[in-house]
N, C-alpha and C positions, 0 to 999 in steps of 0.2 A: 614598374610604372613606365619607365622607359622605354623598354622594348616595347610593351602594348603603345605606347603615342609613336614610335616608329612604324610598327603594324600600321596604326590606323591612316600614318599619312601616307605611304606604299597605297593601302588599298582606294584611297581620294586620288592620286593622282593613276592607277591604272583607271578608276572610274572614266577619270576626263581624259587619259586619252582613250578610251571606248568609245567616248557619246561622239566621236567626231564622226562614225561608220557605223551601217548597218552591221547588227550581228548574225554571222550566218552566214557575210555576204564575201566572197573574194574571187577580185577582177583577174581572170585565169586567161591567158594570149591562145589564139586560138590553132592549131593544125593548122598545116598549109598546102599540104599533101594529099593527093586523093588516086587512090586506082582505078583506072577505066572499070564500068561495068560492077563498080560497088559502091557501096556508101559513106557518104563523110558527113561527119555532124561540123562546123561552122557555129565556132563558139563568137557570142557578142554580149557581154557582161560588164553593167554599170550600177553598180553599187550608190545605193541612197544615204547619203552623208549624214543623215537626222531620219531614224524611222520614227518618228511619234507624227510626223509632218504627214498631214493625208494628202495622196497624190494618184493621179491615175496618166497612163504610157500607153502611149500607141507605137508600136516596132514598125519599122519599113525597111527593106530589105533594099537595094539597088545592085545592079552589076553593070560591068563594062568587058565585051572578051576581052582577047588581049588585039592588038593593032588598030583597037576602034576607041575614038576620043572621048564617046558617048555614055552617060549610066544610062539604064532603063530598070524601070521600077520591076520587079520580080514578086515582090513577098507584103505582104502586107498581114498584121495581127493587134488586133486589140478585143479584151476578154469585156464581153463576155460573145459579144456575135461576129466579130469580124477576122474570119481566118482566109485569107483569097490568094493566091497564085496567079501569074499572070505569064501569059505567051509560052514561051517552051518550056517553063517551069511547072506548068500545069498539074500538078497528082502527082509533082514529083519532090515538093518540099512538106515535110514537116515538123509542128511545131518541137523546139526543144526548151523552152524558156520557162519564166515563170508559171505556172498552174494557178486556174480557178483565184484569180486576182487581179484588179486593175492596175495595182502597182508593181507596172514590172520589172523586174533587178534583172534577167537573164533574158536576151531573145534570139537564143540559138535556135538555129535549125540543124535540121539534116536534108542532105541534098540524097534524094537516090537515083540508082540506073547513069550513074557519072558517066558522061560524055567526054572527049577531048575538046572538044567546043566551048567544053565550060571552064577551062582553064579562062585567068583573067581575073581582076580585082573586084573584092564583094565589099561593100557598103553598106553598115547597119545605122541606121537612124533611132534612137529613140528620143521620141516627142513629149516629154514629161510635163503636166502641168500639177504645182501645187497649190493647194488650197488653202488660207490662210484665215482664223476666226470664222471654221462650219461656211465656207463659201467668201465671205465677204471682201475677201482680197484675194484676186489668184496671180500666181507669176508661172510665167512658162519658162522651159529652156527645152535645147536642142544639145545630143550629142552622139557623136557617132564612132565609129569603130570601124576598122579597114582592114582588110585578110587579102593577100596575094594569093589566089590558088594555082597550085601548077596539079596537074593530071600526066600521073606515070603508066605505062602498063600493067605493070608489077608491084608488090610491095617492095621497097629498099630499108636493111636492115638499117637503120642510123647508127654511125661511131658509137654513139654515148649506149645503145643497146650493146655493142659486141664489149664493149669495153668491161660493160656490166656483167654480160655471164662470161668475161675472163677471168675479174675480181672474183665473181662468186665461186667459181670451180678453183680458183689459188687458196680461196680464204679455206674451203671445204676440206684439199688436201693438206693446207698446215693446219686446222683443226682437230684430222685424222691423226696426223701426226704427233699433234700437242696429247692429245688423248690416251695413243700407243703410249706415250712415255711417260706421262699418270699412270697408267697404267703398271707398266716397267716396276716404275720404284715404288709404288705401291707392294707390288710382288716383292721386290726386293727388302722391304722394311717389313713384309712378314716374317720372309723365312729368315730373314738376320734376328728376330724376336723369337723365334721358333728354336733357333738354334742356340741362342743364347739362354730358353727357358730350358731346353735338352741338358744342355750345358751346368746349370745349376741344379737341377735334379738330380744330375750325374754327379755333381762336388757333395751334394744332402746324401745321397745314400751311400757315396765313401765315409764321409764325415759320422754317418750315424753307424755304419760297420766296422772301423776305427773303433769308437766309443765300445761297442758290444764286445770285441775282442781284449779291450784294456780291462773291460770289468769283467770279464771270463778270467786274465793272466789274476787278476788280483784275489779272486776265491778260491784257487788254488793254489794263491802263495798264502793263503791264511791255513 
């Protein structure tokens, strides 16, 4: 009885810390790197704190290159008709965010045909309004999200990758290793089995030809 009333209060309090976040939803920091002449997606993710609350988001996208004090609006999305690009962004951003829903948790894009001009800081807006009692009370909020991007010509491998396939190729050859030597004494704990069943075999068939030789001496000492 105890342990089930400990169960049940573990799973009451995972409950309540759940209900504070959407489930599904996790605010991920975006890339900040991009290579001339490819494509970068430009993550912007804001997770709704109470999904039962009905809400609908409008995404706006801004940029500023770099040495210019200025944003200017670029990207604008709200589902179900409004998808629009503006000025040299033109056929060049699409959407990556939420799907086929007004309430949107995610409003990434992807940028393609990357320019060196498009280096400089991107500014994601989303314009959230919730709806409270089927309409009767709405409250709005604004929030936004900010990505430095810098544009290389090349990919550049990052530390944290080489580091990774240094670990993975040590962990592989002491693996090899560790295995060779299961290996090893495995073989080694046969034939020492092997040789110790030889070994007794070899004592039974002295032991029983011993025995056959005594009862041979003894029918002819009769």
């Amino acid at each position: 009885m105890e342990l089930l009333n400990r169960s049940l209060v573990c799973i009451a309090i995972c409950v309540l810390y759940a209900g504070g976040a959407s489930p599904g939803c996790v605010e991920v920091d975006s890339d900040t790197e991009a290579v001339v002449n490819g494509k970068m997606r430009i993550r912007c993710i804001s997770c709704k704190r109470r999904g039962e609350t009905e809400a609908f988001t409008v995404a706006e996208w801004f940029f500023k290159p770099k040495g210019n004090e200025t944003f200017h609006k670029i990207y604008e999305y709200g589902f179900p008709d409004t998808d629009i690009a503006f000025g040299a962004f033109e056929n060049r951003i699409t959407w990556r965010g939420s799907n086929k829903t007004k309430d949107l948790q995610e409003a990434s894009i992807t940028l393609h045909n990357v320019t060196f001009d498009d280096a400089g800081t991107y500014k994601c807006y989303l314009n959230r309004t919730f709806l409270f009692s089927k309409g009767e009370f709405i409250f709005f909020t604004q929030i936004n999200k900010t990505v430095e991007l810098t544009v290389v010509p090349k990919a550049n491998r990052k530390m944290a990758s080489i580091i990774g396939h240094i670990m993975m190729y040590f962990l592989n050859v002491i693996l090899t290793l560790w295995l060779f030597a299961e290996m090893l004494y495995c073989y080694r704990k046969i034939a020492a089995a092997r040789d110790e069943a030889l070994q007794e075999n070899a004592s039974d068939y002295l032991a029983i030809t011993g025995s056959k030789e005594d009862c041979a001496g003894v029918q002819v000492g009769e």
